[in-house]
C-alpha positions as CSV (number, residue, x, y, z in Angstrom):
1,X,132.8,-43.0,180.0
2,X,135.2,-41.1,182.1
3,X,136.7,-38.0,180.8
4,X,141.0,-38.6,179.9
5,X,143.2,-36.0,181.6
6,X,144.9,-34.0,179.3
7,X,148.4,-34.7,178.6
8,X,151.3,-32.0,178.1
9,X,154.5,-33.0,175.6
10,X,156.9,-30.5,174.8
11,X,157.4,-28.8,171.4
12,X,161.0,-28.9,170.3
13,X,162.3,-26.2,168.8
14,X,163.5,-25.9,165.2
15,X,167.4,-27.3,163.9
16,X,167.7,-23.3,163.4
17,X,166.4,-22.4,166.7
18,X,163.6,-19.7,165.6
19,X,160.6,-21.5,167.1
20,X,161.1,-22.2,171.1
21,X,159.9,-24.8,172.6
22,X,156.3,-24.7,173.7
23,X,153.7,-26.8,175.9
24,X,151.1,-28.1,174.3
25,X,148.6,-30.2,174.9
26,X,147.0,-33.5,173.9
27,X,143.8,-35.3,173.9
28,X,142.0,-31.9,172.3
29,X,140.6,-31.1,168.9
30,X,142.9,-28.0,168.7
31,X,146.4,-27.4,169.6
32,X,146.4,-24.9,173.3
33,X,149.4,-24.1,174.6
34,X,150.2,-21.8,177.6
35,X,151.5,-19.3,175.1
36,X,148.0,-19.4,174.0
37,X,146.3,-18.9,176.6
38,X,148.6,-16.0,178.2
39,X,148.4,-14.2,174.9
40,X,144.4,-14.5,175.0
41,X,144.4,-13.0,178.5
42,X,146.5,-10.6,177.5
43,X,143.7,-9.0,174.4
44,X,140.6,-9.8,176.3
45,X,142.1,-7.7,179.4
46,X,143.2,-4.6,176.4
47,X,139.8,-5.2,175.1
48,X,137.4,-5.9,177.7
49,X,139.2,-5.0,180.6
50,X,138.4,-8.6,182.0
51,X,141.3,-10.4,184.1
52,X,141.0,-14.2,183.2
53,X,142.6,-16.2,186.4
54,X,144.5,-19.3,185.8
55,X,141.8,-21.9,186.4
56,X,140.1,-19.8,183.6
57,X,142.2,-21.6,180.9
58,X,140.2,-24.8,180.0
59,X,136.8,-22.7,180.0
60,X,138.5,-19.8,177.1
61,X,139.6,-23.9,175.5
62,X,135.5,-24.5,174.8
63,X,134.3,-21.5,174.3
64,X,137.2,-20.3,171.5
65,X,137.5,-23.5,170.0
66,X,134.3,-23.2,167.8
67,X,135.7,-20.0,166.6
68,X,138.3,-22.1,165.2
69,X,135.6,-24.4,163.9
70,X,133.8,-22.2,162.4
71,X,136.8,-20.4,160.9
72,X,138.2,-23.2,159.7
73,X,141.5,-23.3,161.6
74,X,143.4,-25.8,163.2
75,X,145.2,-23.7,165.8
76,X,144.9,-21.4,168.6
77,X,148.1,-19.9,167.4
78,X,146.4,-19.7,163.9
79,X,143.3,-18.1,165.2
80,X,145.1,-15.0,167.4
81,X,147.6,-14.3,164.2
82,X,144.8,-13.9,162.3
83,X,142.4,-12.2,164.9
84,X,145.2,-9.4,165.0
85,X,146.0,-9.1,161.3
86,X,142.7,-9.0,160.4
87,X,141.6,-6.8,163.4
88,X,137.9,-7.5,161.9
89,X,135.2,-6.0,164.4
90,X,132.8,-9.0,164.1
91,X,135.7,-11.1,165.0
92,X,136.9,-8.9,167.4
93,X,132.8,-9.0,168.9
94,X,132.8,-12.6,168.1
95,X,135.9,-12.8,170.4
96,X,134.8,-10.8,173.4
97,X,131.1,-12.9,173.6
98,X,133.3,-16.0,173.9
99,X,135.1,-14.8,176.8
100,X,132.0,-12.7,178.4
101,X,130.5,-14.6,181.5
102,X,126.7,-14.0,181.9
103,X,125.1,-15.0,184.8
104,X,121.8,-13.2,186.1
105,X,118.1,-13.7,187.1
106,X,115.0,-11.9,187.6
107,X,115.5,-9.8,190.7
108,X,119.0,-11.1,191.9
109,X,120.1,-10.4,195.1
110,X,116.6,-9.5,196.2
111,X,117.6,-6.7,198.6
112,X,118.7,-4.1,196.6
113,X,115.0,-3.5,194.8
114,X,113.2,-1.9,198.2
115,X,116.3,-0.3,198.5
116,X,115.8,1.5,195.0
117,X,111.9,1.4,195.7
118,X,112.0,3.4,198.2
119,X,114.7,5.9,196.9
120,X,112.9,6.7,193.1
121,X,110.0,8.5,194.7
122,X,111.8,11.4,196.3
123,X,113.9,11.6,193.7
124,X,113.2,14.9,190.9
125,X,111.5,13.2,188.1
126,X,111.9,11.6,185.6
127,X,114.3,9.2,187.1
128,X,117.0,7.6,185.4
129,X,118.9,4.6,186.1
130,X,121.8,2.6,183.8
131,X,122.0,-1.1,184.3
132,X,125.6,-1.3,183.0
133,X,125.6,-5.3,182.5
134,X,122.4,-6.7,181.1
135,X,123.0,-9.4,180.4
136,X,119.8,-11.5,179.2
137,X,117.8,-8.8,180.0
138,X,116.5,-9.7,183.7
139,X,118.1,-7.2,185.6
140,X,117.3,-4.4,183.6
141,X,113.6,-5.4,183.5
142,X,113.5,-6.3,187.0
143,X,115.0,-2.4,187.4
144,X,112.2,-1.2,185.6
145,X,109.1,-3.3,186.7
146,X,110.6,-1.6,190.8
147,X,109.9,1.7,188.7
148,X,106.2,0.8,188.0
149,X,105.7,-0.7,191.5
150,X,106.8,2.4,193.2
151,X,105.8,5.2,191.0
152,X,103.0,4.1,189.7
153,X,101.7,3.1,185.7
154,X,100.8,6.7,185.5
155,X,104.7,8.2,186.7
156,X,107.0,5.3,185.6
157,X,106.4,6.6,181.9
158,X,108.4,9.3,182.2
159,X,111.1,7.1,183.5
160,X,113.8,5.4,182.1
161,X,116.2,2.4,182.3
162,X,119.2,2.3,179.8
163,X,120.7,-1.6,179.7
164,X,124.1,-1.9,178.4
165,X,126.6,-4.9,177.6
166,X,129.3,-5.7,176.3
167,X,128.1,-9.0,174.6
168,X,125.7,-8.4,171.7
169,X,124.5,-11.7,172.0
170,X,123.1,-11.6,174.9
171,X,121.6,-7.7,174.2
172,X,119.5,-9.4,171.6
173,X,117.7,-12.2,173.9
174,X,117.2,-9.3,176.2
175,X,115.4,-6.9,173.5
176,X,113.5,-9.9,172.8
177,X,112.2,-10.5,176.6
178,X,111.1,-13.8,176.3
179,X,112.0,-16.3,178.8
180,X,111.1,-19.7,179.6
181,X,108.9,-20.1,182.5
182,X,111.1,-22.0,184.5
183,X,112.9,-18.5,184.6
184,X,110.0,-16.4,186.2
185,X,108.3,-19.3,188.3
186,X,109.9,-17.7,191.8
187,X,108.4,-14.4,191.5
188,X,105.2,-13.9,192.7
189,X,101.6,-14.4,191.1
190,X,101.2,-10.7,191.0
191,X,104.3,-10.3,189.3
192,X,103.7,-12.7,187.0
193,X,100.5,-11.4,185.9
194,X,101.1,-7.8,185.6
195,X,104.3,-8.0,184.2
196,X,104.3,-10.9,181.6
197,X,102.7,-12.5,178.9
198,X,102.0,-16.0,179.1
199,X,102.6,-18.2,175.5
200,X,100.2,-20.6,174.4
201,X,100.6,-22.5,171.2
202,X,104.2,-23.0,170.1
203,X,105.4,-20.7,172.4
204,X,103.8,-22.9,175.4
205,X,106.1,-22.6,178.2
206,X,107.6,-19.8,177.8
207,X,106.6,-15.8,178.8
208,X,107.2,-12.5,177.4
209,X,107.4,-9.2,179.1
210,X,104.6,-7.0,179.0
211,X,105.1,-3.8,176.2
212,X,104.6,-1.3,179.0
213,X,107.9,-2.7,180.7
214,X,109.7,-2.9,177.9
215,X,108.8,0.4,176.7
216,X,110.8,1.9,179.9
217,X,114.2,0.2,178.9
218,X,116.6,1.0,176.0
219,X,118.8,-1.7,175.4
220,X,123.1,-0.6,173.6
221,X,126.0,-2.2,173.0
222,X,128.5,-0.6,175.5
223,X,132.4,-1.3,176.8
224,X,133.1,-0.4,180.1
225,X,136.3,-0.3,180.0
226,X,135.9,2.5,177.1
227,X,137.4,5.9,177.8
228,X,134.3,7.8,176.6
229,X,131.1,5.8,177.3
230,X,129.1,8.5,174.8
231,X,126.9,9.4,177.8
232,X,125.7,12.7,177.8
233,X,122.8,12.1,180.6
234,X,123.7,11.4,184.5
235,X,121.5,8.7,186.6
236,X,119.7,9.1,189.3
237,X,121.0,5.2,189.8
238,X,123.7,2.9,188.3
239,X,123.6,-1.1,188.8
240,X,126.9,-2.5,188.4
241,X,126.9,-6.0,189.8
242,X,129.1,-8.8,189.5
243,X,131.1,-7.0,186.9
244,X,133.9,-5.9,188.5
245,X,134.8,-9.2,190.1
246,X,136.2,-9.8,186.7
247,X,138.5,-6.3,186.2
248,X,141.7,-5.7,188.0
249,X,142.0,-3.0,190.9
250,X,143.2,-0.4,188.1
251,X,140.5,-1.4,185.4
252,X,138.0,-0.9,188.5
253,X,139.1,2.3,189.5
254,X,139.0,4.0,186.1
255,X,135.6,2.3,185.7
256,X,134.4,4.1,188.8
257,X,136.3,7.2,187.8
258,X,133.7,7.4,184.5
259,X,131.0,6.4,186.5
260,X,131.2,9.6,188.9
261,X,130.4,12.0,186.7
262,X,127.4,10.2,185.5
263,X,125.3,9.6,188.7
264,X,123.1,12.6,189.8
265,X,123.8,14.2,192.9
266,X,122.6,11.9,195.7
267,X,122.5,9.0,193.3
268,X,123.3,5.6,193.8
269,X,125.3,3.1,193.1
270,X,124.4,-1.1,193.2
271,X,127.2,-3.4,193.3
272,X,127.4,-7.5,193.8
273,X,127.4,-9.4,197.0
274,X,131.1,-9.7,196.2
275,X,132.4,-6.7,195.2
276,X,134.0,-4.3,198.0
277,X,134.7,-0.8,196.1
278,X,135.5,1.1,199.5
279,X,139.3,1.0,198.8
280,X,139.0,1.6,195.3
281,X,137.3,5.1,194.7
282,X,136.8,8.1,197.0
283,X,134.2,9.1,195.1
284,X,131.5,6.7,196.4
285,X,131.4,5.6,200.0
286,X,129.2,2.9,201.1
287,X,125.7,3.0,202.5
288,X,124.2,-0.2,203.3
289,X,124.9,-3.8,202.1
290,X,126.8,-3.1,198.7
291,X,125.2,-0.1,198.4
292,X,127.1,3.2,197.3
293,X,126.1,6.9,197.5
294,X,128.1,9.5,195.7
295,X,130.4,11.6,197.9
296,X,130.3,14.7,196.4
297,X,126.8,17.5,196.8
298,X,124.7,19.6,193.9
299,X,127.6,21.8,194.2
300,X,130.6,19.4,193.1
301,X,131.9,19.5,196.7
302,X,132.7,16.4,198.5
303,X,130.4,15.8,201.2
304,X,131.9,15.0,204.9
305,X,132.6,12.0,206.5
306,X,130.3,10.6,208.6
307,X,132.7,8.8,210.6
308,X,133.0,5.9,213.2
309,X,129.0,5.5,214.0
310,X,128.4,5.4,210.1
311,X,131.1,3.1,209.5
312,X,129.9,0.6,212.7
313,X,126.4,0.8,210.3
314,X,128.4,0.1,207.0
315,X,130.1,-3.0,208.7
316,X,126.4,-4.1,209.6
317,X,125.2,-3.4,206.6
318,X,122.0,-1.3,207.9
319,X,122.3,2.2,205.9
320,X,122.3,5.4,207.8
């Protein structure tokens, strides 16, 4: 059957004129009008620090609409009112999930892993490095299995990976670590057998990471867009991929600002295939394909340009 567009008919205000008109639409289960939707922008950006675009409105429709449901409420209107009066922190969780786009797979963007390969083993150990979205877990794990592959059984356990999101959801599939196999059948049979456990039984299908790769990563809840992250440790490394695609130039800025004083001297940071920070920040400057080094030295001070060769090599995307 093919799918109705949805209608629009106006909203008249009252005889007494204290309810404007409003836009609303037909042909769904819940009443979503553009005041709706501008006022759920509006928390998720003071909450999350995420900048829904306009052609973001039907997806925050599905996904808020069984919070209705399951509340019991028969408007969008309804549901905000009482999301703010309440100001209930399962609700307020509940809320952000919705909204909170997870998209990741075991060792995403495939370039950045020799890349950290290579670095850990030079570096003073034990090395440190924050995934700051994990999502389902696969980033975080593919972080750590790098770790084993380059330091060894023996020198990875002294390392460590902390995995942080914002979702809670999602940070309890990842403590978990088991996947279906259809999610691990790319990487290699060498991967596969030293890193994961295969299911037999009921659990026929699916894999779990291995205890000794899981032992390396520490999975919290965590807001980036939080003034204080808690922190007290800096990283030899930070992953912060396809993240900022969804924050505003400010909101990025005062992410990287935090981040600074958290990444080791020399320490790097990973960002998406999408994600350009070198007009955001002075505090990182970029190495190789959306890979950042800090600027500053052991001493605090900023380290010197490199100028025109290294940026001819940044355009290329080889690192210096």
């Amino acid at each position: 059957m093919m799918a109705t567009r949805a209608t629009q008919r106006p909203v008249r205000a009252a005889p007494d004129g204290t309810e404007p008109a409003r836009s609303v639409e037909t042909g769904r289960d819940f009443e979503f009008t553009a005041a709706d939707f501008a006022r759920i922008r509006d928390l998720i950006h003071r909450v999350a620090g995420i900048s829904l675009s306009d052609h973001k409105r039907d997806m925050a429709y599905s996904r808020l609409a069984r919070r209705l449901r399951a509340r019991g409420i028969d408007t969008f209107r309804q549901y905000l009112d009482l999301l703010e009066a309440e100001n209930d922190p399962a609700e307020w969780e509940a809320f952000t999930n919705a909204l909170t786009t997870n998209l990741t797979a075991f060792f995403r963007e495939a370039h950045h892993f020799p890349i950290l390969a290579e670095f850990v083993p030079r570096r003073s150990q034990p090395v440190s490095v924050w995934c700051s979205a994990a999502s389902t877990g696969e980033e975080p794990y593919s972080i750590a299995m790098t770790l084993i592959e380059a330091l060894g059984e023996t020198g990875a356990r002294q390392a460590s990976v902390l995995a942080t999101d914002i979702d809670t959801q999602v940070l309890a599939k990842a403590e978990a670590g088991v996947y279906q196999f259809d999610q691990v059948k790319h990487l290699s049979p060498e991967r596969l057998k030293r890193f994961f456990l295969k299911g037999t039984g009921a659990h026929a299908g699916m894999v779990k990471v291995r205890p000794e790769v899981r032992a390396l990563v520490r999975f919290e809840q965590l807001n980036l867009t939080d003034r204080d992250y808690q922190l007290r440790t800096q990283f030899d490394a930070i992953f912060c991929r396809n993240v900022m695609i969804y924050f505003d130039k400010p909101t990025q800025a005062q992410v990287l600002t935090r981040f600074e004083p958290l990444v080791k001297p020399g320490g790097l940071l990973f960002a998406g295939h999408s994600e350009n920070f070198t007009y955001v920040t002075q505090a990182f400057r970029l190495r190789g394909q959306t890979v950042y080094e800090l600027t500053r030295d052991a001493s605090g001070a900023r380290a010197p340009s490199r100028g025109h060769a290294h940026d001819a090599l940044q355009s290329s995307g080889v690192a210096a």
